[in-house]
Structures are given as structure tokens and as C-alpha cells.
C-alpha positions, 0 to 999 in steps of 0.5 A: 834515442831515449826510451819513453814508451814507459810514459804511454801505457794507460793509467786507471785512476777510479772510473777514469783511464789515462792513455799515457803519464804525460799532463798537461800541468795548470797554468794560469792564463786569464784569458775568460773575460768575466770568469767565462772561458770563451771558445779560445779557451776550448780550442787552447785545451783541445789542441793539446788533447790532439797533441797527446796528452794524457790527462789536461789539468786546467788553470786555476778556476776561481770557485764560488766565493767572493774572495777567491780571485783578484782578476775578472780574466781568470775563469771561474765554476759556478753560474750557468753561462760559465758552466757552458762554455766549460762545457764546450770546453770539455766537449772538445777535449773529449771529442780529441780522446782527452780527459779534463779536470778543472783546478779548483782555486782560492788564492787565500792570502796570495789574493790582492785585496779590493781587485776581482771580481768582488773587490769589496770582499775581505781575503782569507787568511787562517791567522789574519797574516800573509806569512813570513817573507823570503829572500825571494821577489815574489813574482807579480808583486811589486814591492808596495804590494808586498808592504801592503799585502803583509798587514794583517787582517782579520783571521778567518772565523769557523763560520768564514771556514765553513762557508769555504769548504761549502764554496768548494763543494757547490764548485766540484758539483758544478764541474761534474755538470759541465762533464768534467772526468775529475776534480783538481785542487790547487792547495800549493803555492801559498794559496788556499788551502796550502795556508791552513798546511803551512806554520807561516800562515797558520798559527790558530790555536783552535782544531784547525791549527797546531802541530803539523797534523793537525794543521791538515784539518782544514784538507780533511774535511775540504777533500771530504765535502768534494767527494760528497758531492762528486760521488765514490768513482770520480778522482781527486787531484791535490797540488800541494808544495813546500815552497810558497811565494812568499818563500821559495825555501818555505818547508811544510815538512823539513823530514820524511817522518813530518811528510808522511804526518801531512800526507797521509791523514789527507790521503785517507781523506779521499786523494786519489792523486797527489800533485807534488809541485816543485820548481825544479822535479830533478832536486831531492827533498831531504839529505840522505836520498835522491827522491824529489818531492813526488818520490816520497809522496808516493812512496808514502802514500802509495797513490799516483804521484805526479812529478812536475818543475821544469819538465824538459826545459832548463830553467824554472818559471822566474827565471825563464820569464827573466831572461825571456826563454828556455831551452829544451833538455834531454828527458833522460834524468826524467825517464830514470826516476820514472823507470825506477818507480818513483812517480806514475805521471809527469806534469808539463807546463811551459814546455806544453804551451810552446809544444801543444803536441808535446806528448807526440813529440816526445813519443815519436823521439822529435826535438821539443821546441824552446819556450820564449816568453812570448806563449805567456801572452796567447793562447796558441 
């Protein structure tokens, strides 16, 4: 049997404490009618608080402002009634030993103009462009989509950046006071702020756009507002990826010497944990060495890194909504970089929906059920 008890010691991030390295990674669920998550909402999350794990990572949470979303399904952090059921959400989690952090969410050009909550709002892109288009079908969008997405629109202005960074810091206070124990930022995937990081959709010419570091100003001073509001002991979580949507071959760095350019200056803005988001966690970055993304992450930056990509199953997200499964997978290729050191936690998505008790499974060596298609649909 393989040995994961070096998954559940403690992890002390700031003022939070994680009773083991398993995460349950954010999914996008829509299910909160008008952006409020309802008490299915907080059963779904409690329920894999008493399964185990560590630290629950939560969907992706429309901040406060008018383009961030393109779904009235998907929650959001701002308004009385949504803090409290938030509240309620975080109470439950608590209540089962857990800690929570709210994925902070603007979907930038990923957003499908004139739906949501405000579709009358204009989207925000750095450039006014979506990006360049890969070999890739973009999953949930149909070709016409596409055709129509990829018109530019006006680029965001200073003030269009300013009013931004504000949403999310008005967001981040609003979670501290639904309780939440840290704040999450999705900056990956093509979304806001992955696209002020990447040369795709970030071509300004002003101190937001250039070379590879400068183009983390946007982060910077993102990461910098949150924390004004959030305080000194609260952690900081940052999804970021090379692949988008757009173009799953998409690279923001094509060297570790590139990364480390990213990396850092955001790092020393606040960081506390970097989320390295990959489609498959057992492929290396670069040529020459087998770390994946999340290796040279925290190898660069020192801070705790989480691994995640397919985590205990066979297949990735695409194709696992393609063939309407996966199957379950030995953890031994996991367990041997986490061993090694190359990352301090392992963040697990499907797998966490087909297994609310994935972290106990796994702990007591039981076998990981398969995912199907179906957990898409429910919140079980």
C-alpha cells in the first residue's frame, strides 16, 4: 500500500492551520440562484469538510462589478443576503474542523458578452482583444461564440483598472466578514488577471503592459489592495496557469528564468500561496527537469506551492467530460514528488466531487471511486 501519511501533517500558513495537504480545488458549480449560495451550497462544502479535507477552495465567486460573470447561477461576494449564506456556508465548514477560502472571480475576456448579471456591462480586456486561438475547441464555447467573442472591443482604461482593483478589494472585505479564514484569486485560465500576465491578450504600451515583468503590474497592485483590506495574518492564494482556454499550449513563461520574472515580484507583493494550475500535475514545465509547474513555482519563490491536474484520476477535465468518465489511479507518481519536496499541498477537483471523503479514503488506503459525468450535474 502507499504511503500518505506525509499528505496529513499540519500546514501553518499566516494565522491559518491546515490539518493536512489535501485541497479541495474550485470547481465552478452554478448552482446559487441570483449569485447566492443557498443551504445546498453549504451542505456540498460541509460535506467534504467531514470528509477530510484540508483546506476547501471554493468555486469561483463573481466579485463586485458589473462585467465579472456571465451567469446569475454563479455565486458572487458582495450584498447583504449573499454574505449571509456565505456565512452559513462557513459556519458549516467550520463546524465539520475545515477551513474555507472564497475564489475571487472576474472572468476578464473569457466573459460572454450581453449575459449575467449586468449584461448590459461592457467586458474587460487589457487590449480590447480575447487572444490568439489555439488548436483547442474551447470547451463552453460554440464555434459562433468564439467567431463573435474574438471582436475586439474597447481596451480597458486606468480608470476601467482602477475601479477593478477596488471591486476586488470591496470582495475580499466582504469575505473576512462572511468569516472566511483566507482569500483565493483566480488569476488563471484566461481570465482576469491571467490576462493582463499573458502577451496574448496584453499588448498595452503604458506601465501595465511590456515585457514579462511588467506585464505583473496589474497583480501587484491587485494582491496589494486585497491585503489592505484583509490585514497582515490573513493568506493570500493565487491560481495562475500557462495554458488558457484560448490555447491550451499557451505559455506565460517558455523558461524557468521568465517564471521566476512572473513569480517573484508577485510573490513579494503578498502571496502566501501560489496555485499552479495544470491539466495533467505529472507533466514537467520545461526541457531538462521533471518539475511540473508547481515545482518550479515553489522552488522559485519558497512559498507553498499546490500541485493540481488531474489528481487521482486518468484523464483530464475535456476529456473526461468527452467520454463521460474517469477512472482512478495509483497516487504513487504523486506521493513521489511530494516526498521529494517539490510542492506543500495537492489540490483535487473531480475526483473530490465523485468522493466527498476523498482525504479519508485516501488516509485509510480505500479505493477512490471513478468520476462520470454525472457529479457535473448535482451538488451530492
Amino acid at each position: 500500500m502507499i504511503d500518505t501519511a506525509p499528505l496529513f501533517q499540519p500546514l501553518v500558513v499566516k494565522s491559518t492551520t491546515l490539518r493536512n495537504r489535501i485541497v479541495m480545488s474550485p470547481m465552478t458549480r452554478r448552482f446559487s440562484p441570483n449569485g447566492i449560495p443557498t443551504n445546498e451550497v453549504a451542505n456540498y462544502y460541509r460535506r467534504r469538510a467531514e470528509g477530510g479535507a484540508g483546506l476547501i477552495v471554493t468555486e469561483g465567486v463573481g466579485i463586485d462589478h458589473p462585467a465579472a460573470i456571465d451567469d446569475t447561477n454563479i455565486p458572487v461576494m458582495y450584498g447583504d443576503d449573499c454574505i449571509a449564506g456565505w456565512k452559513k456556508t462557513v459556519d458549516a465548514v467550520h463546524a465539520a474542523g475545515g477551513v474555507i477560502f472564497p475564489q475571487l472571480w472576474h472572468m476578464g475576456p473569457m466573459r460572454k458578452s450581453g449575459q449575467g448579471p449586468r449584461p448590459e456591462s461592457r467586458s474587460m480586456r487589457p487590449s480590447g482583444i480575447w487572444g490568439p486561438l489555439g488548436d483547442n475547441v474551447v470547451w463552453g464555447l460554440d464555434r459562433e461564440q468564439v467567431r463573435r467573442e474574438r471582436a475586439p472591443i474597447e481596451p480597458m482604461s486606468h480608470q476601467d483598472i482602477d475601479d477593478m482593483i477596488k471591486a476586488y478589494a470591496r470582495s475580499a472585505a466582504w469575505a473576512k466578514q462572511a468569516g472566511f479564514d483566507g482569500i483565493a484569486i483566480h488569476g488563471a485560465h484566461g481570465y482576469m488577471p491571467d490576462a493582463f500576465l499573458w502577451s496574448g491578450t496584453n499588448q498595452r504600451t503604458d506601465n501595465y503592459g511590456g515585457d514579462v515583468e511588467r506585464r505583473t503590474t496589474f497583480v501587484r497592485e491587485l494582491i496589494r489592495a486585497i491585503r489592505s483590506v484583509v490585514g497582515a495574518d490573513m493568506p493570500i492564494m493565487l491560481r495562475f496557469s500557462q495554458w488558457k482556454q484560448q490555447d491550451y499550449q499557451a505559455k506565460l513563461a517558455h523558461t524557468p528564468q521568465e517564471l521566476e520574472k512572473i513569480l517573484l515580484p508577485i510573490s513579494e507583493a503578498g502571496v502566501d500561496i501560489f496555485d499552479a494550475s495544470t491539466r495533467r500535475f505529472w507533466l514537467p514545465e520545461f526541457s531538462g527537469s521533471d518539475l511540473n509547474l508547481a515545482g518550479w513555482a515553489q522552488k522559485i519563490t519558497g512559498k507553498p506551492t499546490m500541485t493540481v491536474g488531474s489528481v487521482g484520476l486518468n484523464n483530464d477535465l475535456y476529456e473526461a467530460l468527452e467520454k463521460g468518465s474517469a477512472e482512478a489511479t495509483d497516487l504513487s507518481p504523486l506521493m513521489e514528488r511530494f516526498n521529494r519536496g517539490d510542492f506543500a499541498l495537492v489540490g483535487v477537483g473531480r475526483a473530490m466531487l465523485s468522493n466527498p471523503d476523498f482525504a479519508r479514503k485516501v488516509r485509510g488506503g480505500i479505493k477512490i471511486a471513478a468520476f462520470d459525468r454525472q457529479y457535473i450535474h448535482s451538488l451530492e
